[in-house]
C-alpha positions in Angstrom: 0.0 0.0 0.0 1.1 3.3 -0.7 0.4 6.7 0.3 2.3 10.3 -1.4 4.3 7.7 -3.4 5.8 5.6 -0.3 5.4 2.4 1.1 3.4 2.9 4.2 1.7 -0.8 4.8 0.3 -3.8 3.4 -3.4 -3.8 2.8 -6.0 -7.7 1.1 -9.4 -7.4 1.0 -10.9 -10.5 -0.3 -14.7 -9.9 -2.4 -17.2 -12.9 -2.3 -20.8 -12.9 -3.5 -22.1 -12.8 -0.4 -19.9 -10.6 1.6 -16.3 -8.5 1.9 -13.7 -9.4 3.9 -10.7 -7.4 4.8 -8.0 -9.5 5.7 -4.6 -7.4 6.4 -4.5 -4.1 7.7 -1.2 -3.0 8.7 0.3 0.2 8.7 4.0 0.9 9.4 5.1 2.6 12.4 5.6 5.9 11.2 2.5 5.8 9.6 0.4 5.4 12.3 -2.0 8.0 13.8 -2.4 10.2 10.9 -5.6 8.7 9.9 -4.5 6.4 6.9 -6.6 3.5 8.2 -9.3 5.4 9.2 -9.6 6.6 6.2 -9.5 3.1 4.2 -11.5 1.4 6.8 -14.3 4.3 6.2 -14.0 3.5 2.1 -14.9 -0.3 2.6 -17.9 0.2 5.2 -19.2 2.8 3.1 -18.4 0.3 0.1 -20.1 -2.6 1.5 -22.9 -0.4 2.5 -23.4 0.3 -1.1 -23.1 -3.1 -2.3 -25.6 -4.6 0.7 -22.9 -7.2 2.0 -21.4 -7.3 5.3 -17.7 -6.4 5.8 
């Protein structure tokens, strides 16, 4: 995963018919408590809201 052009984590999501699963979520140290996964973690509920599947 990248942010501003630098490596900043590793990020699977896994999509099935029936629902989304997010698998890895990890950010590295120094990217931590800015908001990154806030902000990703925000896309995919929204995104599962708008697809009717569970996350």
């Amino acid at each position: 995963m990248q942010f501003e052009s630098k490596d900043v984590g590793c990020l699977a999501i896994e999509y099935y018919p029936s629902h989304i699963q997010l698998t890895k979520l990890y950010l590295l140290p120094n990217f931590q408590r800015f908001g990154i996964g806030t902000f990703i973690l925000r896309q995919l509920i929204s995104e599962a809201k708008d697809k009717e599947k569970p996350l």
